[in-house]
RONUDO-163127 format. One record per residue (C-alpha): chain; residue in one letter; x, y, z. Coordinates in steps of 0.25 Angstrom, whole numbers, padded with zeros to 4 digits, m for minus. Each point is the difference from the previous one (the first is absolute). Example, Ala and Ser with C-alpha at 12.3 -4.5 7.8 and 13.67 -1.06 7.14 Angstrom:
<rs>
R   chain   res    east   north      up
R       A     a    0049   m0018    0031
R       A     s    0006    0014   m0002
</rs>
This chain:
<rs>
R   chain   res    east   north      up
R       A     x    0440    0524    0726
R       A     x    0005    0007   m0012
R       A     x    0012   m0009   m0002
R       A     x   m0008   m0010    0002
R       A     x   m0009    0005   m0011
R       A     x    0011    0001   m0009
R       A     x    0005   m0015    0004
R       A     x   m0014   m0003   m0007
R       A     x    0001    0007   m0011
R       A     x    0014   m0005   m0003
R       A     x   m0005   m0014    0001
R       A     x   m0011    0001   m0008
R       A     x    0009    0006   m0012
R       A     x    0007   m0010    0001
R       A     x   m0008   m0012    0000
R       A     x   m0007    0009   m0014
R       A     x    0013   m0002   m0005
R       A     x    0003   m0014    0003
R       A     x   m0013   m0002   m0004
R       A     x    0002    0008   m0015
R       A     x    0013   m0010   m0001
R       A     x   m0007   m0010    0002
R       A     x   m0011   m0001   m0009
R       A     x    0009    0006   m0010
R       A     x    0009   m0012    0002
R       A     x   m0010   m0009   m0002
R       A     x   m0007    0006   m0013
R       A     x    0015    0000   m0005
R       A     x    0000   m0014    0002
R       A     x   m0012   m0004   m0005
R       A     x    0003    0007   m0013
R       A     x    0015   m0008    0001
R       A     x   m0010   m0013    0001
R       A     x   m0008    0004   m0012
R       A     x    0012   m0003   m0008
R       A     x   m0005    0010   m0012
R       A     x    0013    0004   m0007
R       A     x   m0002    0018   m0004
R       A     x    0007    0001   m0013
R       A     x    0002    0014   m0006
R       A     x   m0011    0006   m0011
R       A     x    0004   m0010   m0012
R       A     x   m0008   m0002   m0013
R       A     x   m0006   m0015    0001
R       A     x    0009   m0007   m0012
R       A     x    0011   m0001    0011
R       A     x   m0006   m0009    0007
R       A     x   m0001   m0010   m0014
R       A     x    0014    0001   m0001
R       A     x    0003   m0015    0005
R       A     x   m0004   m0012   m0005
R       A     x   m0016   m0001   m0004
R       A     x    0002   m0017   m0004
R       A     x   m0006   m0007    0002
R       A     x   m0008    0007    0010
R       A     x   m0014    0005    0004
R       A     x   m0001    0015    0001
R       A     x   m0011    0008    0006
R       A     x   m0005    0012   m0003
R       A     x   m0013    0008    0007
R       A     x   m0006    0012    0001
R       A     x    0005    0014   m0004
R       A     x    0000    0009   m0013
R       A     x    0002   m0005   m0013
R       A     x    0012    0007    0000
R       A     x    0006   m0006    0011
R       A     x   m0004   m0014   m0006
R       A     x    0004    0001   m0013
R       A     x    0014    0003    0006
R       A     x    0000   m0013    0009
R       A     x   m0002   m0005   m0013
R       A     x    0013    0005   m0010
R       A     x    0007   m0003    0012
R       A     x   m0001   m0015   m0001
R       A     x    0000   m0001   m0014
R       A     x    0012    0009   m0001
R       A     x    0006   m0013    0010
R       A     x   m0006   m0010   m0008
R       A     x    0007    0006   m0013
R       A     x    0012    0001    0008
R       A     x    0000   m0014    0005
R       A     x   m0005   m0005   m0016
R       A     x   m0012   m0004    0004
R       A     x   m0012    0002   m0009
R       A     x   m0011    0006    0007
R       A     x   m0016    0003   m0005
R       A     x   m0006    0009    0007
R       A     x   m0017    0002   m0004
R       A     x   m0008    0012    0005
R       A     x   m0012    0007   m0002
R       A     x    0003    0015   m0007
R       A     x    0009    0003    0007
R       A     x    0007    0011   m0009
R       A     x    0010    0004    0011
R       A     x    0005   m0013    0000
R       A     x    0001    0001   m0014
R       A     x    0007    0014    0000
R       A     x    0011   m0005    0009
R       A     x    0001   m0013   m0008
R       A     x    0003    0006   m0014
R       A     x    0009    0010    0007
R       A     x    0009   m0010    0008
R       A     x    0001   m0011   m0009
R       A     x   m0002    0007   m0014
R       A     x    0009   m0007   m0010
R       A     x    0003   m0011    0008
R       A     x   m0007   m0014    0000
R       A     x   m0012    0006    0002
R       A     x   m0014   m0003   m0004
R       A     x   m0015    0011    0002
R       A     x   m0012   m0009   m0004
R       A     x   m0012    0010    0002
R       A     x   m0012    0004   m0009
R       A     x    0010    0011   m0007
R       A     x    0010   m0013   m0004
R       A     x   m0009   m0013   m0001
R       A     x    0011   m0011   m0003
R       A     x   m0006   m0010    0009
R       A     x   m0001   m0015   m0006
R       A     x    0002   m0011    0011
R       A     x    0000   m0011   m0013
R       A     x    0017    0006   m0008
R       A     x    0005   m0012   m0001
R       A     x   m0009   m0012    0007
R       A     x   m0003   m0012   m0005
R       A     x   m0016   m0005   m0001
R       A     x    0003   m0009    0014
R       A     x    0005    0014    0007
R       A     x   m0013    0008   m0007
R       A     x   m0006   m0010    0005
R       A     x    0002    0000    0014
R       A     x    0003    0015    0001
R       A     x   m0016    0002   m0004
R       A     x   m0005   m0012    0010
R       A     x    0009    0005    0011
R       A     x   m0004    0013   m0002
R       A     x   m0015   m0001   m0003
R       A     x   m0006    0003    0014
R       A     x   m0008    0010    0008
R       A     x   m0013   m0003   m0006
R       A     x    0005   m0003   m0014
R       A     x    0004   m0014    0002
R       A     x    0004   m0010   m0011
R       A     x   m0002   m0015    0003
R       A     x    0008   m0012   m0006
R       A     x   m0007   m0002   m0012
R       A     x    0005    0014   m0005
R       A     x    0014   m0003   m0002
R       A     x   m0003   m0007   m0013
R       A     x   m0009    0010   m0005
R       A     x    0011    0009    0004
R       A     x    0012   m0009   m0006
R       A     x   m0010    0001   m0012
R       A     x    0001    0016   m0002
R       A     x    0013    0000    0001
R       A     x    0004   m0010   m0010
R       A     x   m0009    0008   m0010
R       A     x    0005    0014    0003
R       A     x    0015   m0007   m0002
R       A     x   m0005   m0006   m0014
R       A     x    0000    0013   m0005
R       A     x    0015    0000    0002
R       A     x   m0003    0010    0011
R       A     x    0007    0000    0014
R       A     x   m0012   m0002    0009
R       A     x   m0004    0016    0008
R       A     x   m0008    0002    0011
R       A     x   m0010    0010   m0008
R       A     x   m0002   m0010   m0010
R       A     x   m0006   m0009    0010
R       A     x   m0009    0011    0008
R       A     x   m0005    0004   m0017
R       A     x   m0002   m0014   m0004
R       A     x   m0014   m0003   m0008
R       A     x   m0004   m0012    0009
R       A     x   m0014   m0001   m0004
R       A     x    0006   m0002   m0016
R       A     x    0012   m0009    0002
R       A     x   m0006   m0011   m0007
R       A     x   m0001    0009   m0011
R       A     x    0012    0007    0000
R       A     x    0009   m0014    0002
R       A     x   m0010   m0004   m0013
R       A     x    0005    0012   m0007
R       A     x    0014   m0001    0003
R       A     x    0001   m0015   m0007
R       A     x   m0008    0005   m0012
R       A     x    0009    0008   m0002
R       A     x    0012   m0009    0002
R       A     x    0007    0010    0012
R       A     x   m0002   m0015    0008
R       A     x    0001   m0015   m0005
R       A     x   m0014   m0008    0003
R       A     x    0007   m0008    0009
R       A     x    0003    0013    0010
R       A     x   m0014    0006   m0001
R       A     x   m0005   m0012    0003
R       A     x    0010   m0003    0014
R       A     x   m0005    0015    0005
R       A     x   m0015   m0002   m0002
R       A     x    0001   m0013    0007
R       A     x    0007    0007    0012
R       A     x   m0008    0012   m0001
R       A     x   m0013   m0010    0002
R       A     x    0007   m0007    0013
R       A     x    0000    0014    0006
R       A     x   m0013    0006   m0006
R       A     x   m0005   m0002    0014
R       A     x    0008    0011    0005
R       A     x   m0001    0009   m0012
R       A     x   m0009    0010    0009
R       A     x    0007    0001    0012
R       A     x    0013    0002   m0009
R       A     x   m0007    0010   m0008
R       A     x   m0003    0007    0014
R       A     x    0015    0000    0005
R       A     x    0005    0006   m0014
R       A     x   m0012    0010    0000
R       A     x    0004    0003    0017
R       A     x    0015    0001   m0004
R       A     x   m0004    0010   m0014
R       A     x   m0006    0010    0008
R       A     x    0009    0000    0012
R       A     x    0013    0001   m0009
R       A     x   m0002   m0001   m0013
R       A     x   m0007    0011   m0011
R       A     x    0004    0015    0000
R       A     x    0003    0003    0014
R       A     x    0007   m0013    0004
R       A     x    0012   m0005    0003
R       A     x    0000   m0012   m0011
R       A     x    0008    0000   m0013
R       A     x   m0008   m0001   m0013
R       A     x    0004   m0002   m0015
R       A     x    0004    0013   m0001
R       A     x    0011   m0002    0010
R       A     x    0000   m0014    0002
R       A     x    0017    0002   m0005
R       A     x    0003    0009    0012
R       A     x   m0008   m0011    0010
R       A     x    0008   m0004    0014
R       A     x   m0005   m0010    0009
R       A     x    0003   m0002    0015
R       A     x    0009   m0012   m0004
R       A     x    0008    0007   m0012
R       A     x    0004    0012    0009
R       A     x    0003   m0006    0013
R       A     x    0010   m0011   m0008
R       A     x    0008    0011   m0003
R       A     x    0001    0006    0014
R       A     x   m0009    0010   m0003
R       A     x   m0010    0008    0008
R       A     x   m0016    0003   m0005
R       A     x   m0010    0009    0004
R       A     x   m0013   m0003   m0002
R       A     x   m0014    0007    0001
R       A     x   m0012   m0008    0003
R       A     x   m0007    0013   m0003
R       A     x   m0011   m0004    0013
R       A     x    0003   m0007    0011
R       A     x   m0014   m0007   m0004
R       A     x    0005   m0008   m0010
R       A     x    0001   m0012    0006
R       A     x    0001   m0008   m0013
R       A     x    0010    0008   m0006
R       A     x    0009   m0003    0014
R       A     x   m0002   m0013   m0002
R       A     x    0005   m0002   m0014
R       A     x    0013    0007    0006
R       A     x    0001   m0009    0011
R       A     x   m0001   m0011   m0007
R       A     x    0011    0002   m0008
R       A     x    0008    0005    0011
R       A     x   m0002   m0013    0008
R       A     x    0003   m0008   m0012
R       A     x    0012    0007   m0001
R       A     x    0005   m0002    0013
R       A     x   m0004   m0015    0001
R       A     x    0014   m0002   m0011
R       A     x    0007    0007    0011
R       A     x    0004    0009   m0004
R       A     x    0001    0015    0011
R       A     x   m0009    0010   m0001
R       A     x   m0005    0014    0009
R       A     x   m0013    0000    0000
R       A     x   m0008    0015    0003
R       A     x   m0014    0001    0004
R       A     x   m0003    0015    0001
R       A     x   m0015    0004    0004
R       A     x   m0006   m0012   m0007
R       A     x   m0009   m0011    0010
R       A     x    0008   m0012    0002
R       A     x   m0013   m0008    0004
R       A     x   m0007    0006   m0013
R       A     x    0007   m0009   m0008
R       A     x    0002   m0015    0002
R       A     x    0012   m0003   m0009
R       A     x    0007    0013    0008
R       A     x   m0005   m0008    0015
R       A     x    0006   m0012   m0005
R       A     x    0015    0006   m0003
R       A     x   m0001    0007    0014
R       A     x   m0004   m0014    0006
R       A     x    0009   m0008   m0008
R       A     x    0011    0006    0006
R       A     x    0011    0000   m0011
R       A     x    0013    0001    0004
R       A     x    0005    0004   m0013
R       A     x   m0010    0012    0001
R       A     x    0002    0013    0010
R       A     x   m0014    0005    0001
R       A     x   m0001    0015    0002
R       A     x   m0014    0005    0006
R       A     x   m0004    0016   m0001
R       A     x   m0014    0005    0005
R       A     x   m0006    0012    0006
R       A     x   m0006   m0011    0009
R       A     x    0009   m0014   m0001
R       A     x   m0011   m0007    0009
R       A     x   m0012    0003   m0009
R       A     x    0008   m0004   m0012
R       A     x    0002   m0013    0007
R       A     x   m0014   m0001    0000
R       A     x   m0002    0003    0015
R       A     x    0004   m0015    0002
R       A     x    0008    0002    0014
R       A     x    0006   m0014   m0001
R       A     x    0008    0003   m0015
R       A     x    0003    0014    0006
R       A     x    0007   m0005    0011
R       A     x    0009   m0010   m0006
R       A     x    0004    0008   m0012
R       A     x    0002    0012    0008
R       A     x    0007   m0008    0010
R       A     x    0012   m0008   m0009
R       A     x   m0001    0015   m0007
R       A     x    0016    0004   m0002
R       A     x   m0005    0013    0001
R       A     x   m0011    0010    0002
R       A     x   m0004    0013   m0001
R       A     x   m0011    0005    0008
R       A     x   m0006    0015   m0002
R       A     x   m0013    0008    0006
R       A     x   m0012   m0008   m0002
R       A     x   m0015    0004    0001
R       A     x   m0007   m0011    0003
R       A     x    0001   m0005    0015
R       A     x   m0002   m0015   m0001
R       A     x    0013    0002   m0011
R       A     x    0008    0008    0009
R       A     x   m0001   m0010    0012
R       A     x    0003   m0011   m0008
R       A     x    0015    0006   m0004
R       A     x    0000    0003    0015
R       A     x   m0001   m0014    0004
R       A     x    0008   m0003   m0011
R       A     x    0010    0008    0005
R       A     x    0002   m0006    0012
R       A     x    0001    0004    0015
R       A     x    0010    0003    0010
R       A     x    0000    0000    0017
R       A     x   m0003    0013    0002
R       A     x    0002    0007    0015
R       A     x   m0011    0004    0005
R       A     x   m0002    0011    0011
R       A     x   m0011    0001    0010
R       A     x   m0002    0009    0011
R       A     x   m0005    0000    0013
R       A     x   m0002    0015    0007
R       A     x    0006    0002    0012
R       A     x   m0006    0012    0009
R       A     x    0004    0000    0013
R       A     x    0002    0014    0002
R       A     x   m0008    0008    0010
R       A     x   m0003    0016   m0007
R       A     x   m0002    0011    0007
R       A     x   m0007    0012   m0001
R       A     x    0012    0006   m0008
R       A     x    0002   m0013   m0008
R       A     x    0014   m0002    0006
R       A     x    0004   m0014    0001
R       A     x    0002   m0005    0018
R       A     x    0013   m0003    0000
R       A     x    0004   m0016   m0002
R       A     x   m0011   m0003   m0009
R       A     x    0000   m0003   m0015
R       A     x   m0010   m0002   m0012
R       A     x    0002   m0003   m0013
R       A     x   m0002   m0015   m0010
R       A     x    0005   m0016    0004
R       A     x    0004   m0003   m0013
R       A     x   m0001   m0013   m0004
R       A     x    0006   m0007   m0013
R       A     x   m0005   m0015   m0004
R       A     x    0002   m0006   m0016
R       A     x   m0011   m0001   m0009
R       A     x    0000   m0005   m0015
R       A     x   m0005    0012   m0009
R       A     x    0000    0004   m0015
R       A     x    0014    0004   m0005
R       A     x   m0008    0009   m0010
R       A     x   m0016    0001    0002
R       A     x   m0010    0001   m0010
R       A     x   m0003    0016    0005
R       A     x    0014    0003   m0004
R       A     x   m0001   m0008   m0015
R       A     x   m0013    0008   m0003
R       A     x    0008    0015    0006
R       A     x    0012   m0003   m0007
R       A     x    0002    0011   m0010
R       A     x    0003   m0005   m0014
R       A     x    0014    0003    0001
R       A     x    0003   m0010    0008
R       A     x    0002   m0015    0002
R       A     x    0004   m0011    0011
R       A     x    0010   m0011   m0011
R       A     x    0003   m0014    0005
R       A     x    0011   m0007   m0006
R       A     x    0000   m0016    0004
R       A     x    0017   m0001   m0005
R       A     x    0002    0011    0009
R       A     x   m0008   m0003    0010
R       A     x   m0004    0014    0000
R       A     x   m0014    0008    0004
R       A     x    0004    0014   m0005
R       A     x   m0009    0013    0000
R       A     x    0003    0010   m0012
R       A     x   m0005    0014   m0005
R       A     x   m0001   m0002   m0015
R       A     x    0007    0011   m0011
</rs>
């Protein structure tokens, strides 16, 4: 009886071990089927060291720390690889920090409310004034047809004056006295008859529009322009860049939208961005904390799909700056060449990256409980009888990373896909 005891006893540990190795086996080969690539602690610029155009990057959740880093790291590679990137956030004085420190002296350019240089119009004719205002008038502050020749009619007055035409001058024009003022200027022979007679007559075509023109300037003045703002004035109108003049020489801008609100002031930066890729020429574009949907001219460079254009996405939520529009995040995230993915609070945020993530055949264990073992008083086991769990293992589709685990991460940590590597990688961030 006691051998027979001990025969029990020696089974049971046994099949506990098998058991052990088992199920141990298997959560190592469900971790194998994950196919998350461990790197060692590494600060997030290594992983911008490759090409970043033309792409689309995505960056979500996290610290702004973490972010801005994301961030150097690819305009480190664009610099790199010469191509001219813009990159437009909201106060962002981290971003600013690391900026002036990694590219000071080089082919750099700060646009904030401390360096207002801003101006959109260095070196455009009245056709491109023209269609940078139209294309660029939206949100609420539209401009119809009829006030491209009142428009057309501005700028030829401000250019009478032997002046290069600047944003300010537009946003400060006297509208309600232009008559007068056009008057004025022939009396005192500064413009021919003939001239002040060919403006008035354009101004009158568009006098129709002259509201909702006077609207968009007014929008874009106190969004940009003023003290506080980003836009150059006649103090400074010298030391003016626009989009254009700094990315034809290979250059990189930053610049500061000062709110995330101003739609308007996006816009006008779109506008002149698009424009600029519609010549062909190549471009990085980076969004960081700014509402893609907020702004129509910044929707339609996403939707258009330049391929000149690498497109670089950076939010504490990448779905709520797509506007919560599931279709537009599933196609950008998915032809993404990268993305980033850090802890996120909100729920319906983290499951969407989940799903985006993907899925994997995971092996699932189930257990049936086996007691056919008859006790006795002592609790020693009859000889010839066992207990213990039927395991049974089946395949199910499951979650390589749930929403629960993106809204535990710690902030320090960050599951990186790379689409030319083919790569799905978990890192803790120094």
């Amino acid at each position: 009886m006691a051998d027979s005891f001990i025969w029990g006893l020696v089974r049971n540990w046994r099949y506990n071990r098998n058991k052990k190795k088992l199920l141990r086996n298997i959560d190592i080969e469900n971790d194998n089927a994950k196919g998350i690539v461990r790197y060692q602690p590494s600060p997030i610029e290594s992983f911008f060291n490759g090409q970043v155009y033309p792409s689309k990057i995505v960056v979500s959740g996290g610290v702004v720390e973490f972010r801005a880093g994301a961030i150097l790291g690819a305009g480190i590679a664009a610099y790199n690889q010469s191509i001219p990137a813009v990159v437009l956030h909201a106060g962002n004085r981290r971003l600013e920090t690391i900026f002036d420190q990694e590219f000071a002296g080089g082919n750099y350019v700060r646009i904030n409310s401390n360096n207002p240089i801003y101006d959109p119009l260095i070196g455009l004719s009245n056709a491109e004034i023209n269609k940078l205002f139209m294309s660029s008038a939206a949100n609420g502050c539209e401009i119809k047809s009829a006030g491209k020749y009142y428009l057309d009619g501005v700028t030829d007055f401000i250019k009478s004056k032997g002046v290069n035409p600047y944003l300010d001058m537009y946003m400060n024009a006297p509208h309600m006295q232009l008559f007068d003022k056009i008057d004025q200027a022939e009396a005192q022979g500064r413009i021919s008859a003939n001239a002040a007679q060919d403006i008035k007559s354009k101004i009158v075509q568009g006098q129709i529009e002259r509201n909702n023109i006077e609207y968009f300037f007014d929008t874009l003045k106190q969004q940009g322009g003023g003290g506080g703002g980003v836009f150059a004035t006649k103090q400074n109108i010298s030391n003016a860049e626009s989009i254009k003049k700094v990315a034809e020489r290979g250059g990189t801008v930053l610049i500061d939208i000062l709110s995330s609100a101003n739609s308007q002031l996006v816009n006008l930066i779109a506008s002149e961005i698009s424009i600029f890729l519609s010549t062909g020429q190549r471009l990085l574009l980076v969004i960081d904390s700014i509402s893609v949907e907020a702004s129509e001219a910044l929707s339609k460079i996403l939707k258009t799909n330049f391929q000149n254009c690498g497109f670089m996405l950076v939010s504490e939520d990448a779905y709520s700056a797509l506007g919560g529009n599931d279709s537009l995040f599933s196609s950008f995230v998915g032809s993404a060449s990268k993305y980033v993915v850090f802890n996120h609070t909100s729920a319906i945020s983290a499951g969407k990256w989940s799903q985006a993530i993907g899925d994997y055949d995971k092996h699932e264990v189930s257990k049936n409980y086996l007691n056919t073992a008859n006790y006795n008083s002592a609790f020693s086991i009859i000889p010839g009888q066992t207990q213990g769990d039927n395991l049974n293992v089946s395949l199910k589709r499951e979650n390589r990373v749930k929403p629960e685990e993106i809204m535990r991460m710690r902030s320090n940590e960050a599951y990186i896909y790379d689409a030319q590597n083919q790569e799905f990688a978990y890192c803790e961030i120094t």
